[in-house]
N, C-alpha and C positions, 0 to 999 in steps of 0.2 A: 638518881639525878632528877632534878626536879626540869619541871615544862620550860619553865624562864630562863632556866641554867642551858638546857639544849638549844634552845633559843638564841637565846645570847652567844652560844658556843656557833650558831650556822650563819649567825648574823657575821660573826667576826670573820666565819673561813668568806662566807660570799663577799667582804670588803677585802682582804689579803690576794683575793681570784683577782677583783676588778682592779684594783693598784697594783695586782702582776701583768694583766692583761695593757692596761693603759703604759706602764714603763717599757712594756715588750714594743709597743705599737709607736711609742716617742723614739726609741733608742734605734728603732727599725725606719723611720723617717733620718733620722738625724744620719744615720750609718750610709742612707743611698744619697742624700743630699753630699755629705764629706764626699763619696764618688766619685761622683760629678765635680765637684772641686778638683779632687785628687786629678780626677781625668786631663782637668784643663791644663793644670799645673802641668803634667809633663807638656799636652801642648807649646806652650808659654816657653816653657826651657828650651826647647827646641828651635821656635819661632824669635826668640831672641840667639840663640847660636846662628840661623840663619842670619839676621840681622848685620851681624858682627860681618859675615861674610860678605854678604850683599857690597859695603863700603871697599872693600879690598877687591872686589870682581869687576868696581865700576872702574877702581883704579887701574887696574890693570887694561881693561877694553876699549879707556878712554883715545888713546892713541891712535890705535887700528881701526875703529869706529868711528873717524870724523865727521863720516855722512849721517849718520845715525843718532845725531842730538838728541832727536826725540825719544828715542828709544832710551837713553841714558837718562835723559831730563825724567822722563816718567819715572825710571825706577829710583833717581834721587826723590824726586819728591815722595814718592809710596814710602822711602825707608823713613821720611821728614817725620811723616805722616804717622808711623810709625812709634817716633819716639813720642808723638805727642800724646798718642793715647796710653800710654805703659801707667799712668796714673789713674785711668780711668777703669770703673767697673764695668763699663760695661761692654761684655764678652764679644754680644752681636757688631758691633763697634772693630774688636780687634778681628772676630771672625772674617770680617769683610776685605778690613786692608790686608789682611795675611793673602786671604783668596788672589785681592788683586796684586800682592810682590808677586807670589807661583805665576798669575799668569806675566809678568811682565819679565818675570826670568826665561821664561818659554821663550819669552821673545827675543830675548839676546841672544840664547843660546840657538835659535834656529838662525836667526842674523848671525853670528859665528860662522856659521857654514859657507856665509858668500866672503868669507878672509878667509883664506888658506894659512897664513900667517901668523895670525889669531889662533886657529884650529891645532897649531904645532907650538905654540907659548905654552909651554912648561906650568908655568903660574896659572897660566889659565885653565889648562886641562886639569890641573891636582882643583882649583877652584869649583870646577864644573862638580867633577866627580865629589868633592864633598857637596857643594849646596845640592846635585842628584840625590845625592844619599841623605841628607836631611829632609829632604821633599820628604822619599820614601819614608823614611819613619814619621814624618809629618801625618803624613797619608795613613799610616797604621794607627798613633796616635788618635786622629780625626775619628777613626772606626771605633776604638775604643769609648771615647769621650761619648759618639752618639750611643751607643750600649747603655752607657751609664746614665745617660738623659734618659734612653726609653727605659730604662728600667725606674726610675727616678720617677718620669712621668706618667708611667701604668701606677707604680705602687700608691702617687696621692689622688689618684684616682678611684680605685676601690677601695671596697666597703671591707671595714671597718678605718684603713687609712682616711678615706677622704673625710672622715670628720674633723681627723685632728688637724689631717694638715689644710684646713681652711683658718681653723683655730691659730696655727702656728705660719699663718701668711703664705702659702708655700704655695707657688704658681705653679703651672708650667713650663720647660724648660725650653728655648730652641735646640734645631741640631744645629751640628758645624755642616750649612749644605754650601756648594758652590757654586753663585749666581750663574744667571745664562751666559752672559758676557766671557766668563772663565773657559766655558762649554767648546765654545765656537774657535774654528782652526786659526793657528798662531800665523800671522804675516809674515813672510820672509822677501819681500822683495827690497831692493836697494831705493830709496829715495833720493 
């Protein structure tokens, strides 16, 4: 074998490395980015199962809650609110009203407590106890999704990702966190 021919033979393996190395490091972007996606998605599924519910809990409460307008009027409007961004992309948008329906259901459901009446509606309690339990998986969901951000957001950050993924526009991602407002203890008095 001659010099040129070895040549040419190291030249070819060192281009087949860097076009395995560069598909490894695109398909490795593209795989936590779908994630992150994937993550939201069940999010979203779930956040629209609540949604459904929300309309059916108002109805039910509206009766026994007559003092309580405010309390209803907020979570109609959050659910308004709601449908208006399901078109829109952007996540932080839906992260926020979701934040505020949970906190605005805390708040019926602690208001519940001053009806007795309320508290022993059949509709109500099967109601509770599903949108409780869609919280909870909300809330697992939530854990999920920021995993898949910080994983998402470490990987276009190092080296050798961050090259490409500056190349291939790829930010940073938010978490799903919950404003201070969400934080602070639910009001239960009658107005």
């Amino acid at each position: 074998m001659s010099f040129s021919t070895i040549l040419t033979f190291a030249i070819g393996i060192f281009l087949v490395i860097i076009a395995g190395l560069i598909i490894l490091i695109y398909n490795t972007l593209i795989n936590v980015k779908n994630n992150v996606n994937k993550a939201w998605a069940n999010i979203d599924v779930l956040l629209e199962k609540r949604h459904d519910l929300i309309g059916q809990l108002v109805e039910t409460v509206k009766g026994y809650m007559k003092y309580e307008k405010n309390v209803l009027e907020e979570v109609t409007k959050l659910r308004g609110q709601w449908e208006g961004i399901q078109d829109d992309s952007d996540n932080q948008n839906k992260m926020n009203t979701s934040n505020q329906i949970s906190q605005a259901l805390k708040s019926i459901f602690a208001v519940a407590e001053n009806y007795p009446n309320l508290k022993t509606d059949q509709q109500f309690q099967e109601l509770q106890k599903a949108i409780t339990n869609l919280e909870n998986q909300i809330a697992d969901r939530r854990e999920f999704y920021n995993d898949a951000v910080n994983a998402y957001n470490i990987k276009i950050q190092v080296i050798p990702y961050n090259l490409f993924s500056s190349l291939m526009r790829l930010q940073n991602l938010p978490y799903f966190q919950a404003p201070e407002e969400v934080k602070k203890p639910v009001k239960t008095e009658i107005k």
